[in-house]
Structures are given as C-alpha cells and as structure tokens.
N, C-alpha and C positions, 0 to 999 in steps of 0.2 A: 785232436782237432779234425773237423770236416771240412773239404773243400768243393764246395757243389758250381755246377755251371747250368743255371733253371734258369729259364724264361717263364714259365708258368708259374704266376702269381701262390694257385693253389700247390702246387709240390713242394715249392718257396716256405711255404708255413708250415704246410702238413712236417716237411723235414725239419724246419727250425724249433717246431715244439716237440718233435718225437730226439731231436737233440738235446735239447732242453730239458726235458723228462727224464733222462739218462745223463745230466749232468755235462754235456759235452758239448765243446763249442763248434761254430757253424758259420762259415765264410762263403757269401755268396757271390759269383764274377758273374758276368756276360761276356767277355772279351777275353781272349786266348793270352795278352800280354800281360794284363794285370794276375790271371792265375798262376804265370810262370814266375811274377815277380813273387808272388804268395809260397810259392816254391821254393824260391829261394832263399827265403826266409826261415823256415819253416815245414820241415814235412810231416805231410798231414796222412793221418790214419787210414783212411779211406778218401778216394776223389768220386763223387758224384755227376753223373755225365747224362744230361738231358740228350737221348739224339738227333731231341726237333730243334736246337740249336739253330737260331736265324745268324749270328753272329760267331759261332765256331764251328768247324769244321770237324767235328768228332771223331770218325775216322781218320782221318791227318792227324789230329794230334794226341791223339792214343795212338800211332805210330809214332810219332815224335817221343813223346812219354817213352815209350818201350825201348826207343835206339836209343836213349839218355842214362849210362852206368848210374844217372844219381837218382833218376825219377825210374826207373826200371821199377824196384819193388813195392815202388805205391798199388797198393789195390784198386781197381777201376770198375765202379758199379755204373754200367748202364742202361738208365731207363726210356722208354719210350713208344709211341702208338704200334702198333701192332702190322700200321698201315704202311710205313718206315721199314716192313720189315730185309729190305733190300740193306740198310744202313744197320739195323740190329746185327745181322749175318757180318758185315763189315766188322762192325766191333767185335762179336766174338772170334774172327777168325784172326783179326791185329792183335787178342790176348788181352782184353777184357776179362775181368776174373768172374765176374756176371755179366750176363743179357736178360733183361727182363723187362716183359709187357709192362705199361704204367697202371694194372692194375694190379698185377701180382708186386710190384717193387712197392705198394702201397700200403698192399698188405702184411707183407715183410720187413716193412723198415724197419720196427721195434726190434726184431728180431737181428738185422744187418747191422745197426748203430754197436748192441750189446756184443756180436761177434769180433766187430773190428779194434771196440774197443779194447778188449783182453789182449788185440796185437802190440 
C-alpha cells in the first residue's frame, strides 16, 4: 500500500494509475490527522509527500514521522516545485529518503512504486 498527501489533481492520477499499473493500492489524504489514522491501521510501503501541501505542514510532520519508534522506517518520497526549494532542503535534511523536483518524481514514479514495492 501507498500513502500519498497530493493536492494536485494531476499527480493525484498520474500516481494512482502508475499504482495501479504495478498492481498496488493507493490512499490519497489532504489532512495530516486522517494519514495518521491511516497509520495506524496500516503501514504503508512508501508515504508520498507533496511539499506544496496547503493543508500539511511537511517538514513538521516528516519530523513527527521520524521522532515516531513506529512510523520511523516508513520511506518518505518528496516531491515538489523546484520553487519550494527552501522546503525540499527542509525535507531532506528531517530524513526524507528522497527529494525530488515534480518533474524528475514524474518521471520516476514507475520506477519508485516497483522499488518500494520489493520492501
């Protein structure tokens, strides 16, 4: 299972059919309490983390995630404008296990669904 946090309509799809493709399911939030609830239930393969995020706080809770003994070795892909890049830097320095521009995580996704999946 994927757990994504997109606002962008198009990343929304582009990731649900390259999930889909790969056989793999795909849970989409906006809201930082409904993915913890998702959490809780459930740990997911890889978390998907938009940085332009109007509604979560990305850096904060990829700290949160990492001070968590339970969510610690969830994988944390995030993608986002280039323009952001003050908050990319954020994310990889909180341990992020990717930072990547929304054009290269675009083009990689095939590739990122198939690696995580093998975890």
């Amino acid at each position: 299972m994927i757990l994504a946090i997109v606002e962008d309509i198009f990343f929304e799809k582009l990731i649900a059919e390259c999930a889909g493709r790969e056989g793999e399911r795909c849970l989409f939030f906006k809201e930082e309490a409904a993915v913890e609830a998702a959490l809780a239930q459930e740990t997911p393969k890889v978390l998907l983390l938009d940085v332009g995020s109007s509604t979560v706080d990305i850096p904060s809770f990829i700290e949160k995630l990492k001070r968590n003994p339970a969510t610690r070795p969830i994988a944390l892909v995030v993608f986002g404008s280039s323009i952001r890049g003050d908050l990319m830097q954020d994310a990889r320095e909180l341990g992020a296990d990717q930072v990547l521009p929304k054009a290269s995580f675009k083009q990689q996704l095939p590739e990122l669904i198939r690696r995580y999946q093998k975890k």
